[in-house]
Backbone as numpy.savetxt, mean C-alpha at the origin, in Angstrom:
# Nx Ny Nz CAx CAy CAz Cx Cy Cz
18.10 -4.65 -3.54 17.90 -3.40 -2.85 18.60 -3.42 -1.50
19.28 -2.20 -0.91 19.83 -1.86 -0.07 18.69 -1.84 1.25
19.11 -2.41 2.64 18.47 -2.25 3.49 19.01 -1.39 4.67
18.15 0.20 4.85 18.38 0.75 5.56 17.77 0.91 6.90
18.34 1.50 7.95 17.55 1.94 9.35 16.53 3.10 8.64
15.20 3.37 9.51 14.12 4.03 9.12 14.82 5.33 9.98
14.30 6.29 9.46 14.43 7.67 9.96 13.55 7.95 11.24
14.55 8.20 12.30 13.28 8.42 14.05 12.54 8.43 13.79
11.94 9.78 12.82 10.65 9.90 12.75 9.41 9.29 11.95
9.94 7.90 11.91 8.89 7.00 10.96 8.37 6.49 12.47
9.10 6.56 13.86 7.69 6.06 14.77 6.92 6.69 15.03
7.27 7.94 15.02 5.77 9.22 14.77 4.53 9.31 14.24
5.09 8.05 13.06 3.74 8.14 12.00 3.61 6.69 11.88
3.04 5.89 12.69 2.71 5.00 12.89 1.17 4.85 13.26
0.70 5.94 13.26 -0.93 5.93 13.54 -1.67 6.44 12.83
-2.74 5.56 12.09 -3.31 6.02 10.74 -4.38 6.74 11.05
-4.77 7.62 10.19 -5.40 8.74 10.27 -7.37 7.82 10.65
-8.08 8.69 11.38 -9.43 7.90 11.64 -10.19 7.67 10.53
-10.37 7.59 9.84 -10.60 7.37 8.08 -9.77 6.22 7.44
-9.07 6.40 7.83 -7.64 5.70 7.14 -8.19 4.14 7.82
-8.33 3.93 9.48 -8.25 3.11 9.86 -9.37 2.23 9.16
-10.29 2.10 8.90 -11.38 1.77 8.27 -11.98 0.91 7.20
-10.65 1.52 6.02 -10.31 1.33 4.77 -9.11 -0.29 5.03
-9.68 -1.17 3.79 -8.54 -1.97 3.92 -8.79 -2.30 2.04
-8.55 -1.63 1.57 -8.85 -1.74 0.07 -8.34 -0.24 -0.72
-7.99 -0.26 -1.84 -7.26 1.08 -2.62 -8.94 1.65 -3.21
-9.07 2.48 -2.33 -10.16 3.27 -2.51 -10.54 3.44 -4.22
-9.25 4.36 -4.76 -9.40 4.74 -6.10 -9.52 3.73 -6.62
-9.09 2.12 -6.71 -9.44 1.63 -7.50 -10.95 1.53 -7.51
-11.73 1.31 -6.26 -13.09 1.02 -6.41 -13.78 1.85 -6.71
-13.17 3.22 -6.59 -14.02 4.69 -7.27 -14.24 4.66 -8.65
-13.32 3.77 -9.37 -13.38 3.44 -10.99 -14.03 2.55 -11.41
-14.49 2.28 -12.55 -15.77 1.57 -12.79 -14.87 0.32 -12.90
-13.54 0.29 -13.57 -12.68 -0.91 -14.18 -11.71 -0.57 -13.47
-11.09 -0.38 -12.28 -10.07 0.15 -11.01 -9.90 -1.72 -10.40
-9.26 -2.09 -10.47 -8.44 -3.43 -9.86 -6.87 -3.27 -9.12
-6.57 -4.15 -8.50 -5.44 -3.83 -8.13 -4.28 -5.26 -8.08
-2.83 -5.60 -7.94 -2.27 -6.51 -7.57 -2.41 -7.10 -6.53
-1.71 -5.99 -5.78 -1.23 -6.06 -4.71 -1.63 -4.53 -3.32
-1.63 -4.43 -2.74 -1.62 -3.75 -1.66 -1.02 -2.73 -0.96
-1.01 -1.31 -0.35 0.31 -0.65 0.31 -0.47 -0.14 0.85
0.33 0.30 2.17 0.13 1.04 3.17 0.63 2.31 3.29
0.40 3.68 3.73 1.22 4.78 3.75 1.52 4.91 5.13
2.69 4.88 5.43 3.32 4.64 7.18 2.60 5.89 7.92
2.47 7.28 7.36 2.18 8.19 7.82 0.56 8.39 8.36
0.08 8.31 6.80 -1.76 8.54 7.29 -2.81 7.43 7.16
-2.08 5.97 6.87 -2.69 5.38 6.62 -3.45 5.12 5.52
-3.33 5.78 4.68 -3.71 5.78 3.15 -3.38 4.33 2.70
-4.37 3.22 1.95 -4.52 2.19 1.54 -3.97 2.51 -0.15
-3.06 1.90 -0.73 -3.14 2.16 -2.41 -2.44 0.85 -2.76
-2.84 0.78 -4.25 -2.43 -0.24 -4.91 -1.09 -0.28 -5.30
-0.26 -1.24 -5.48 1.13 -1.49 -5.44 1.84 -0.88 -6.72
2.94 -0.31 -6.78 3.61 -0.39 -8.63 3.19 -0.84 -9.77
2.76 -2.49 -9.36 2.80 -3.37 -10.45 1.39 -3.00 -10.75
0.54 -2.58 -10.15 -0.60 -2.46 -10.31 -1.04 -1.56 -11.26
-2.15 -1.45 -12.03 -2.12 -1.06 -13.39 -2.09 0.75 -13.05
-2.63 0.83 -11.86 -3.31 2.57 -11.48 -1.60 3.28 -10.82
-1.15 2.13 -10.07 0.22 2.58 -8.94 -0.75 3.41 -7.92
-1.59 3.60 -7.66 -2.43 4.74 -6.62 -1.30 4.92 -5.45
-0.27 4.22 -4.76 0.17 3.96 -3.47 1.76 5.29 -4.07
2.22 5.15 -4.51 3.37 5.59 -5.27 2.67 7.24 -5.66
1.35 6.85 -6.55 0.99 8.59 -6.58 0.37 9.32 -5.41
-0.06 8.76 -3.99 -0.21 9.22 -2.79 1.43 9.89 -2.45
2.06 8.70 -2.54 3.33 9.28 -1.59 4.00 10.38 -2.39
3.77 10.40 -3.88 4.48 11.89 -4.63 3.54 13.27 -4.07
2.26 12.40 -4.15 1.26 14.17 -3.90 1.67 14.53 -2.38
1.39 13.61 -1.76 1.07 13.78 -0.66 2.87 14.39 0.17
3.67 13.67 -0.39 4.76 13.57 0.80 5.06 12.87 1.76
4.71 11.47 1.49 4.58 10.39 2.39 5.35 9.26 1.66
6.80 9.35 1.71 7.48 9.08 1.11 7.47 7.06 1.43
7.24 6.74 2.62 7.28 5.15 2.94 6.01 4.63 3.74
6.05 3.56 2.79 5.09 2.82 2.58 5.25 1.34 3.35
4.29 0.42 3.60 4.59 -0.75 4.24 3.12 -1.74 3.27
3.70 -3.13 2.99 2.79 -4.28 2.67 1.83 -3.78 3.63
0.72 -4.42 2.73 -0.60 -4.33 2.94 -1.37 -5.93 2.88
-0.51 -6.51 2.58 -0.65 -8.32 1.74 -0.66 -8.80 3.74
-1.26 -10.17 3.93 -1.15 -10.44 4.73 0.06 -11.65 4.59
0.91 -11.44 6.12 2.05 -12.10 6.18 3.14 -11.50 5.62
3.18 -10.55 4.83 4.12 -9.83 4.70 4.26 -8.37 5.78
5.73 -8.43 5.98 6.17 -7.34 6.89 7.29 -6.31 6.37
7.46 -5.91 6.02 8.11 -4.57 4.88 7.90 -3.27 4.81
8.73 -2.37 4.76 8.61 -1.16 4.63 9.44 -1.01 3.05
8.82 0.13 2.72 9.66 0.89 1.36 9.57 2.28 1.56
10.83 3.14 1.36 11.39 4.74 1.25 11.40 4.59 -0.44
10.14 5.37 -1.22 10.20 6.02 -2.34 11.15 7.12 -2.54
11.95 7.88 -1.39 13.03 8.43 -1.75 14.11 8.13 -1.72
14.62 7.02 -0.92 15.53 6.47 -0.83 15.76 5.42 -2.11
14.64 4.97 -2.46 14.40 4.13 -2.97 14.87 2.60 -2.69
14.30 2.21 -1.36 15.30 0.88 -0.67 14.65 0.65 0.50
14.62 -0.62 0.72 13.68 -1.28 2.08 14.46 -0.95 2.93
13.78 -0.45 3.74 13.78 0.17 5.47 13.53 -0.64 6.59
14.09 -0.57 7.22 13.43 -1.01 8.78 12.29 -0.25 9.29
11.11 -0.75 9.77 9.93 0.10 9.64 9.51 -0.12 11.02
9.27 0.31 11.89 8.06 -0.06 13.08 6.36 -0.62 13.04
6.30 -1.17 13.87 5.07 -1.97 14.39 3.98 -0.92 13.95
2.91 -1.06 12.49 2.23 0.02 13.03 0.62 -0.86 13.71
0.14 0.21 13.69 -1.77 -0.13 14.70 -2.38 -1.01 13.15
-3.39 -1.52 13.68 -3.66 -2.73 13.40 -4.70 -1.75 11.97
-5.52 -1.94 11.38 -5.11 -2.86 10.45 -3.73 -3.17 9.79
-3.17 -4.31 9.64 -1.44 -4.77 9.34 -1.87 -5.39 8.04
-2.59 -5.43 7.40 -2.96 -5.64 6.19 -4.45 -6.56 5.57
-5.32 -6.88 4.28 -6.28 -6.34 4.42 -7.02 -8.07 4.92
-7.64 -8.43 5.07 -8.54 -9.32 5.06 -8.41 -10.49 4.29
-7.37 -11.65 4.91 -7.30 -12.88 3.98 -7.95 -13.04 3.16
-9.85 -13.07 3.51 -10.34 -13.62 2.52 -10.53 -12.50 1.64
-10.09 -11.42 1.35 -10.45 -10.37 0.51 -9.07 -10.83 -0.74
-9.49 -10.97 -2.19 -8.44 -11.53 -3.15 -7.21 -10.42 -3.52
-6.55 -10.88 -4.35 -5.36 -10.54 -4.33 -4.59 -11.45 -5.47
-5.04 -10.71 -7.20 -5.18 -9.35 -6.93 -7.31 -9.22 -6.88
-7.76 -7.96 -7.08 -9.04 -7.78 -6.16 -9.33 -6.21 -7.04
-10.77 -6.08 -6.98 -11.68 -6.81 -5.92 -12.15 -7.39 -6.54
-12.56 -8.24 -6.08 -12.90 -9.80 -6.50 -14.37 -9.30 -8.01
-14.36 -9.80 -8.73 -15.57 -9.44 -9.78 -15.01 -8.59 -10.80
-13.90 -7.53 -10.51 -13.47 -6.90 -11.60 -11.88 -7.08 -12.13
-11.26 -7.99 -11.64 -10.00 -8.56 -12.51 -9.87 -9.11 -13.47
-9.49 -8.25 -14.78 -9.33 -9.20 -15.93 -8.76 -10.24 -16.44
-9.78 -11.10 -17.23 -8.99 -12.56 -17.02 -7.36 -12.67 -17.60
-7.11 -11.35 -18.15 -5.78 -11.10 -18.57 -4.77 -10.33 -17.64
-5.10 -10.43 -16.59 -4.53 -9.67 -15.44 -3.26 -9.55 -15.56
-2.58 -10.66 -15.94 -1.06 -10.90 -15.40 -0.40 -9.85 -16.88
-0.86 -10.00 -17.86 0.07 -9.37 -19.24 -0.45 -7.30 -19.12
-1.54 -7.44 -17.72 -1.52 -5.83 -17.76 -0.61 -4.98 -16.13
0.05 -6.18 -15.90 0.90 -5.54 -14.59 2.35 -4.79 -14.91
2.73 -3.93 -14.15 3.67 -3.18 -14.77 4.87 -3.56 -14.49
């Protein structure tokens, strides 16, 4: 993948919505009785928490189509990354407000009690 400069206005949206801040887990998955996730994303704009591509739901990918919140940043700790779903290509992203991703001891993939022991042959 191609690495581009972020568009000015990705430092605009660097501050997650007061709700948003709160959340360090893909909501929808836990709204589902059998909702698990891989991996982690961030929505640069409102702070929206969703589960990654590979992940069986994608929740992070169908935020940024509904919504219009086209780039996203890791949610994994130690990772630092941005992604443009329209560009389709890692970005240079800015520093956003803290939560920077979710809680070491929180698993990955998660939440912990509902990952099937077949996890890996249902990722996309």
């Amino acid at each position: 993948m191609a690495t581009i400069n972020a568009p000015a206005k990705l430092t605009q949206m660097n501050a997650p919505t007061n709700s948003a801040q709160t959340r360090v887990t893909c909501v929808e998955c836990l709204a589902s009785p059998e909702g698990w996730w891989f991996h982690l994303r961030r929505c640069a704009r409102c702070g929206h928490i969703g589960c990654c591509d590979s992940s069986p739901s994608q929740h992070a990918s169908k935020h940024a189509a509904k919504m219009g919140h086209p780039i996203i940043a890791s949610f994994e700790p130690g990772e630092d990354w941005f992604y443009d779903y329209e560009k389709r290509a890692m970005i240079r992203g800015v520093k956003l407000l803290p939560p920077r991703s979710h809680p070491e001891d929180q698993p990955s993939p998660g939440p912990a009690g509902r990952v099937p022991e077949n996890w890996e042959s249902l990722l996309h």
